[in-house]
C-alpha positions in Angstrom: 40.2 -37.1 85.2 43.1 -38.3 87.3 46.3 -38.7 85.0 48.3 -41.1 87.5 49.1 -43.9 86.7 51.3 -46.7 88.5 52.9 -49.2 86.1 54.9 -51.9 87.5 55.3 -54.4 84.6 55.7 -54.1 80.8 54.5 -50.6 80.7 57.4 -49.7 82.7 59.6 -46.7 81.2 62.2 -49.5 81.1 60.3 -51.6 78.7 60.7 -52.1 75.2 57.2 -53.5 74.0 55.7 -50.7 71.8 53.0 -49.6 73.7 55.5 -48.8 76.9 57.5 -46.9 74.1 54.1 -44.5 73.4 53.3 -44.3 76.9 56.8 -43.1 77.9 56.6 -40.4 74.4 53.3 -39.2 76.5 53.9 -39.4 80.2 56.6 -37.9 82.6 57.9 -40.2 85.3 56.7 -38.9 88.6 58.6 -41.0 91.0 59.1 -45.1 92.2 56.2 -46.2 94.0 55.1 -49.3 95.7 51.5 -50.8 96.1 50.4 -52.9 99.0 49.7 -56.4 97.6 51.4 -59.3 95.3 52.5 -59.9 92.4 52.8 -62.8 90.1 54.4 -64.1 86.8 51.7 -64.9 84.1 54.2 -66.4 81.5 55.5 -63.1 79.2 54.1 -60.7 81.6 52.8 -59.5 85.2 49.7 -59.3 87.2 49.4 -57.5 90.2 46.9 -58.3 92.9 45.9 -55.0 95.5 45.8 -56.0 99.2 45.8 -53.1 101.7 46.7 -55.7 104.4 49.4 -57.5 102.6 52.8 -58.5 103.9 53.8 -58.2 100.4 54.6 -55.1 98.5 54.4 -54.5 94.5 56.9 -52.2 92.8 56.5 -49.8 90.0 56.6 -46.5 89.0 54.2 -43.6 88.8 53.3 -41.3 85.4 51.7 -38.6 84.8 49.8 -39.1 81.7 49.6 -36.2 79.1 46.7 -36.6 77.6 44.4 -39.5 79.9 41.1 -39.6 78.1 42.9 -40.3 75.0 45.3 -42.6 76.2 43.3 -45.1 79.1 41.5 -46.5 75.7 44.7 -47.3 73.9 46.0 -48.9 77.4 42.8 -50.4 78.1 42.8 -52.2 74.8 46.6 -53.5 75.3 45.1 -54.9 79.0 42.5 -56.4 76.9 39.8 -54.6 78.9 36.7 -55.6 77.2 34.3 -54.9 80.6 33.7 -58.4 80.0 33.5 -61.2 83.4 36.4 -63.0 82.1 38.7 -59.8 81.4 42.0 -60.2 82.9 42.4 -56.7 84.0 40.8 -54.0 85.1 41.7 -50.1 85.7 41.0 -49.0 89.4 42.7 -45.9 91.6 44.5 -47.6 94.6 46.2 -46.0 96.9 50.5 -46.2 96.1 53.1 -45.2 98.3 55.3 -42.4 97.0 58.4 -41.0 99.7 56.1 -42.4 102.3 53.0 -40.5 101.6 49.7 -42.1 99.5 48.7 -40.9 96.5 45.5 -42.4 94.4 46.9 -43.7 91.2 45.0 -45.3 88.5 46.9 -49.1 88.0 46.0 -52.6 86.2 44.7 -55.2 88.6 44.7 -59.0 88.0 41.4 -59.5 88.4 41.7 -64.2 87.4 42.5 -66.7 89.9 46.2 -66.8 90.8 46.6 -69.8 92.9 48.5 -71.9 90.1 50.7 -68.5 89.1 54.4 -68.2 90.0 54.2 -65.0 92.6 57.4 -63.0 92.7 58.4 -62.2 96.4 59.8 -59.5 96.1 57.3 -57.2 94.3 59.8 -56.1 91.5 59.2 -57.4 87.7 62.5 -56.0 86.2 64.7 -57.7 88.9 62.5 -60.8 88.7 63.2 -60.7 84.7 66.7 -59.7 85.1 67.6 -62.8 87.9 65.0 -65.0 85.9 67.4 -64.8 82.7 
């Protein structure tokens, strides 16, 4: 199973919310990465929309999981992955660019409408929070 995975919102190494805290305990930080596409403000957390023809670009980071078929069901069930229509999320590999090369990564996509969501221009949820504040 492919253990990348590209976070670019509360699961960031960064982030305090308890599940970021166990996935930074099991993961090694690879490198910064940055997904072609957009993303958005959903109140108290991200969603990120892949586009391989944006103009837009989403930033994150990319982990290498220690142990990924134990820990995609504990990340699925914070995503609220239920394989339901109306999930929010779901996992998919996209391609991420890493020092200018692509490398498949598994990442959570906004899968809902996002016309009346807030998107963040610049593709970067911590600076977003940090000038937000």
């Amino acid at each position: 199973m492919l253990n990348r995975l590209f976070v670019y919102g509360t699961l960031m190494q960064q982030s305090e919310v308890p599940i970021a805290l166990l996935l930074k305990a099991n993961s090694q930080l690879l490198a910064k990465g940055s997904m072609a596409g957009t993303l958005y403000d959903l109140g108290s957390y991200p969603g990120a929309v892949f586009d391989a023809n944006s103009v837009y670009q989403v930033k994150g980071q990319v982990l290498i999981l220690d142990n990924p078929e134990l820990f995609f069901p504990l990340l699925d069930d914070y995503e609220g992955i239920r394989h339901c229509a109306d999930d929010e999320y779901t996992r998919t590999i996209v391609p991420i660019i890493v020092d200018g090369q692509l490398l498949d990564c598994w990442v959570y996509l906004y899968r809902l409408p996002t016309a009346q969501s807030q998107l963040i221009p610049n593709g970067d949820y911590a600076l977003y929070l940090t000038n937000k504040q």
